[in-house]
C-alpha positions in Angstrom: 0.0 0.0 0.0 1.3 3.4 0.0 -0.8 6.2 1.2 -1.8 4.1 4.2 1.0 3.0 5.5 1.5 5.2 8.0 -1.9 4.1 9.7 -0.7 0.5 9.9 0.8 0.9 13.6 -2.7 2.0 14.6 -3.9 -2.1 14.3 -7.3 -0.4 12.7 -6.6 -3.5 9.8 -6.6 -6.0 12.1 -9.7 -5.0 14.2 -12.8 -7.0 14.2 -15.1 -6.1 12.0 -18.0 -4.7 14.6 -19.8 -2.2 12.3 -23.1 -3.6 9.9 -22.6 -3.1 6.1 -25.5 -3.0 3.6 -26.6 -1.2 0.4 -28.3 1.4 2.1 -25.3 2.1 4.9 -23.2 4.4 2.2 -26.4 6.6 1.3 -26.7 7.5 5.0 -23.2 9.2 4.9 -24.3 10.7 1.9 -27.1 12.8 2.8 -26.4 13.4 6.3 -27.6 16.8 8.2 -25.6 19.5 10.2 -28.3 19.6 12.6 -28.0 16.0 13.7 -24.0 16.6 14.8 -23.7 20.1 15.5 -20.8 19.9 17.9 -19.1 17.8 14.5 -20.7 20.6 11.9 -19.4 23.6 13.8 -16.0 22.2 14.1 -15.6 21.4 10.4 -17.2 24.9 9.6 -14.3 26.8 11.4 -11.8 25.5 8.7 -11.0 26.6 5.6 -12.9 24.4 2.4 -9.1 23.6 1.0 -7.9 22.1 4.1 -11.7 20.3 4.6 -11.2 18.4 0.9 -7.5 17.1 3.0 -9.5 15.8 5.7 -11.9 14.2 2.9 -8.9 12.3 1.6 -7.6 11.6 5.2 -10.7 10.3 6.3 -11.0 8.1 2.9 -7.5 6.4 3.8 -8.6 5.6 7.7 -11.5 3.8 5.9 -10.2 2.0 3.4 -7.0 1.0 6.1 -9.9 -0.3 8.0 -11.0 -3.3 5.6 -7.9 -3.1 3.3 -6.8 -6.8 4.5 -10.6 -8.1 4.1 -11.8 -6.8 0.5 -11.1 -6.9 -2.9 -7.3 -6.4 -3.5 -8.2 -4.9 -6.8 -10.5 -2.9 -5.2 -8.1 -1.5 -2.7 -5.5 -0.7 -5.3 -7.9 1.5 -6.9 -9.0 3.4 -3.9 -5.3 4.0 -3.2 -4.6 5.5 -6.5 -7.7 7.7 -6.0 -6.0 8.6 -3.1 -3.1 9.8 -4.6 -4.6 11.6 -7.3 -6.9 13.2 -4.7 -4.1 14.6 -2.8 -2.1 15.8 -6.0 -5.6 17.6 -7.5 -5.3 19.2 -4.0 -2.3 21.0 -4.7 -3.4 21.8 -8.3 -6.8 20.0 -9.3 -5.5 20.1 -12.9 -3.6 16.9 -11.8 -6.4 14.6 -10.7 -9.7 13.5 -12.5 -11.8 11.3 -10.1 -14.3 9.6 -12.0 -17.0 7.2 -9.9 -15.9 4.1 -9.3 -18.0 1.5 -10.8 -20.7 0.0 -8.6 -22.2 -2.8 -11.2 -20.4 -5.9 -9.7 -22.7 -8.2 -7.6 -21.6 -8.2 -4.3 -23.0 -11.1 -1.5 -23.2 -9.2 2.1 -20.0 -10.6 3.1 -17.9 -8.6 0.6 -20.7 -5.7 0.7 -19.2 -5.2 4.1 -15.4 -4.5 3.3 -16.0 -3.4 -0.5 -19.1 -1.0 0.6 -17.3 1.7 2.6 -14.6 1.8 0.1 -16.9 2.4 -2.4 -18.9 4.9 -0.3 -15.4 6.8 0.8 -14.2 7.4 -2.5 -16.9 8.4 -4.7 -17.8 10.9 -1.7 -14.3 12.1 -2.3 -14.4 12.3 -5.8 -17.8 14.3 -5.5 -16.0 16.5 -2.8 -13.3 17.0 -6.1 -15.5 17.3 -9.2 -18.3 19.2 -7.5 -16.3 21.0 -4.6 -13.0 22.0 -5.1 -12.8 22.0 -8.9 -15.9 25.1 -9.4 -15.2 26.3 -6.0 -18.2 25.4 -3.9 -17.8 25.3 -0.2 -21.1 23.6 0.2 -20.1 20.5 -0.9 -16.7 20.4 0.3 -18.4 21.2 3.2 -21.5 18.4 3.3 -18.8 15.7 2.3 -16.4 16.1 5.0 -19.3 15.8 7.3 -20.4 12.7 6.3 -16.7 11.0 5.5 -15.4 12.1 9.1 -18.8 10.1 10.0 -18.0 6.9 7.7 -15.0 7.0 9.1 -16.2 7.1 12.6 -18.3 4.9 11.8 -15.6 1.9 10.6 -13.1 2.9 12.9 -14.6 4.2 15.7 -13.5 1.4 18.4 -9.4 2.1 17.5 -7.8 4.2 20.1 -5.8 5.6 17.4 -9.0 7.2 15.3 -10.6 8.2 18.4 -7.4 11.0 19.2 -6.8 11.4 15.6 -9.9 12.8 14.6 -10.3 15.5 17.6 -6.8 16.3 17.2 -7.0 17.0 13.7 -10.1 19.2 13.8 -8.1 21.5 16.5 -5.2 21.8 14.5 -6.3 22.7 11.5 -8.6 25.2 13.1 -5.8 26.8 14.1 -3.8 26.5 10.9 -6.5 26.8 8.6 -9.0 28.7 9.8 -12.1 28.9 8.0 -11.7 31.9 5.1 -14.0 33.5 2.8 -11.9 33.9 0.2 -12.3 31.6 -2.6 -11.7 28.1 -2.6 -8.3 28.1 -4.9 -7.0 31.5 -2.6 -7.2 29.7 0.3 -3.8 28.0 1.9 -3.9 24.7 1.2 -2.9 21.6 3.9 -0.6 19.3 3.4 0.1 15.4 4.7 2.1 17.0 7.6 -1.2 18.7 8.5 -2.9 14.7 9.0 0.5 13.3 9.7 2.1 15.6 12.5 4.9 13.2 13.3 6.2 13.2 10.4 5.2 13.2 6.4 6.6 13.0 2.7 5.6 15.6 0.2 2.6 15.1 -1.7 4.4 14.4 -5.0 6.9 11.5 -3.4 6.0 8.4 -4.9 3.4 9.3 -7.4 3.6 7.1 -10.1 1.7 9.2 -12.8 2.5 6.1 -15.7 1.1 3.6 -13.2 -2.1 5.4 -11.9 -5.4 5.8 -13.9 -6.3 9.2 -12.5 -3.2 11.3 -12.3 -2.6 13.2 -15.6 0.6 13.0 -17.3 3.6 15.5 -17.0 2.8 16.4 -20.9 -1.0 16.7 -20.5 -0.1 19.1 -17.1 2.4 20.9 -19.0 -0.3 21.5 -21.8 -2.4 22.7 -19.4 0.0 25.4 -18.2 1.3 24.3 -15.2 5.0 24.9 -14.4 7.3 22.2 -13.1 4.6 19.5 -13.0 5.4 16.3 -9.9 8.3 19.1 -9.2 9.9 18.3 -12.5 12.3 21.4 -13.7 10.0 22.9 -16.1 
């Protein structure tokens, strides 16, 4: 694995699975309400929408480090290189395009339950991408980091590790990103460090742009204007 590594001391892979998995389970995250966690809402709201898509992507890779050693191999490979590209299209989003992940393979309830959240994490990601930080709308950035720090809580809630991660975070970044009215590409991005305070490579370490399905190529990025792309000299 690569971008969820670093959660592997936590043990959250090799927890029982405690939680209850079915086809309506991902909708709930979907379509949840501010008014039914305000304490969660209010926190979220005092941070900026850039550093709210990083906690979308963190939250994604708590979940899918959750049932990676349970489902689909192939379908963990994919969430990771969503990953990735989610955290590349944070610096730029010109790097990433998130498609939805397909949803048309049968599924009996006992892969439902390791393949469903990853499925639910990372198509709320990409929707946090294509219809949040991509136009600019701090709505939806907004709504999906809700309900993925909820998923999250949700499949991870029993690890010691989660339960001081999340709090923690949310603090921190209130500080460091404070919530801005400027627009969404003005505002001052996070970084891993901000998710991974002891210690984090740069975004761009690792990325394998020829291996992964949704990161665009140096000469597609370089078409598209931008300078240096992965940090290349330009």
């Amino acid at each position: 694995m690569t971008r969820v590594d670093h959660l592997q001391p936590s043990g959250v892979a090799q927890m029982a699975l405690d939680f209850q998995w079915d086809v309506r389970t991902g909708d709930r995250f979907m379509s949840v309400r501010a008014e039914d966690k305000p304490k969660l809402a209010d926190a979220i709201g005092a941070i900026n929408d850039r550093a709210l898509f990083g906690l979308t992507i963190a939250c994604t890779e708590w979940t899918v480090a959750r049932v990676s050693e349970r489902a689909d191999a192939a379908k963990v490979q994919d969430a990771l290189w969503r990953i990735d590209a989610a955290w590349a299209g944070l610096i730029d989003a010109r790097y990433a395009e998130l498609p939805e992940p397909d949803d048309s393979e049968e599924e009996t309830a006992e892969s439902l339950a390791v393949n469903g959240p990853i499925w639910a994490a990372t198509i709320m990601m990409g929707d946090a991408f294509v219809d949040g930080l991509k136009p600019g709308h701090p709505v939806v950035i907004f709504q999906v980091a809700l309900g993925l720090c909820q998923l999250a809580e949700y499949v991870c809630g029993r690890s010691p590790a989660f339960k001081s991660w999340l709090p923690e975070t949310l603090r921190r970044l209130q500080q460091t990103h404070p919530a801005d009215s400027k627009p969404v590409s003005e505002q001052k991005p996070a970084t891993l460090a901000d998710f991974r305070p002891a210690g984090a490579p740069s975004i761009f370490e690792g990325l394998e742009p020829g291996q992964n399905p949704y990161l665009r190529s140096a000469a597609e990025l370089r078409q598209a204007g931008v300078v240096a792309p992965y940090g290349d000299s330009p």
